[in-house]
Legacy VTK file of the C-alpha trace (Angstrom):
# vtk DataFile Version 3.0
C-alpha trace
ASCII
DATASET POLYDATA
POINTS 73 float
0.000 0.000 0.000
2.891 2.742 0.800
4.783 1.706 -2.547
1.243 2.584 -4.952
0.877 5.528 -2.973
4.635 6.804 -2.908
4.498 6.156 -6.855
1.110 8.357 -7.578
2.784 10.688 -5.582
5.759 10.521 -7.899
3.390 10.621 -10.788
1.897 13.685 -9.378
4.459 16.024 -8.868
6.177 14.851 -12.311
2.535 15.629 -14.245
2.812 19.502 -12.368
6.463 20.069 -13.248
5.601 18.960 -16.567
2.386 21.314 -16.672
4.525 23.850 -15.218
7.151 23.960 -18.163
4.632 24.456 -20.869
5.589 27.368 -23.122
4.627 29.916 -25.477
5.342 32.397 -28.117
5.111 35.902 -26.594
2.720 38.528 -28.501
4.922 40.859 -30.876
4.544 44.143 -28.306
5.438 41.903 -25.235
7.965 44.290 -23.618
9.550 41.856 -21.753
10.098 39.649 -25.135
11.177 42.898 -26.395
13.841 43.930 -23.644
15.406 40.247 -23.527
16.159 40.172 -27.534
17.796 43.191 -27.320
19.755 42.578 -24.358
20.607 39.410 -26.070
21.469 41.612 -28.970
23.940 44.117 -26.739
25.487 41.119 -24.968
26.167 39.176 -28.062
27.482 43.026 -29.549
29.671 43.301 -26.931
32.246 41.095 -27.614
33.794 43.269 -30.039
32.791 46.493 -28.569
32.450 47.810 -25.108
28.613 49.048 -25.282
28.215 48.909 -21.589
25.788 45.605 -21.254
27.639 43.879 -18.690
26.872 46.956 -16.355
23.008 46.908 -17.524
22.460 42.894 -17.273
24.875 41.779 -14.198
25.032 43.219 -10.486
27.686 45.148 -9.198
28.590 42.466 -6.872
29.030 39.632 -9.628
31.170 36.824 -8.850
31.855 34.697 -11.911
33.155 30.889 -12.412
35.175 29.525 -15.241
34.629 26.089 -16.142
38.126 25.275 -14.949
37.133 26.583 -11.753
38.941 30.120 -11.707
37.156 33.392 -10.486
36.439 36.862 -12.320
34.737 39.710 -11.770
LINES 1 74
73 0 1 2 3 4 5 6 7 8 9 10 11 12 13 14 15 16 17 18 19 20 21 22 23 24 25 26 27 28 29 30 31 32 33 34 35 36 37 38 39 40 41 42 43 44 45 46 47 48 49 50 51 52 53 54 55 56 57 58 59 60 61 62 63 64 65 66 67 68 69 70 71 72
């Protein structure tokens, strides 16, 4: 009796996180749609010129990690 109702509760929560992840095109004025392309556009941009992103998309108290483990920020 515990094991059928441990696995419907299994069943459960994977049929919500499943709901959960459904997705959708956003509307052509969706501003936030709007703001994430071009940020997507500035960060990709700056690579080859300093246009400020980084600044605009990451907090000032960023801490990044390389994948070989090293810090930057």
């Amino acid at each position: 009796m515990r094991h059928r109702i441990l696995h419907l509760m299994c069943v459960a929560v994977l049929m919500t996180a499943a709901y959960a992840q459904q997705s959708h095109w956003a509307t052509s004025d969706d501003k936030t749609a709007k703001f994430m392309i071009d940020m997507e556009r500035k960060w990709a941009e700056g690579v080859c010129t300093n246009n400020g992103v980084v600044s605009e998309l990451l907090a000032d108290d960023f801490v990044g990690t390389t994948p070989g483990g090293e810090r930057f920020f």
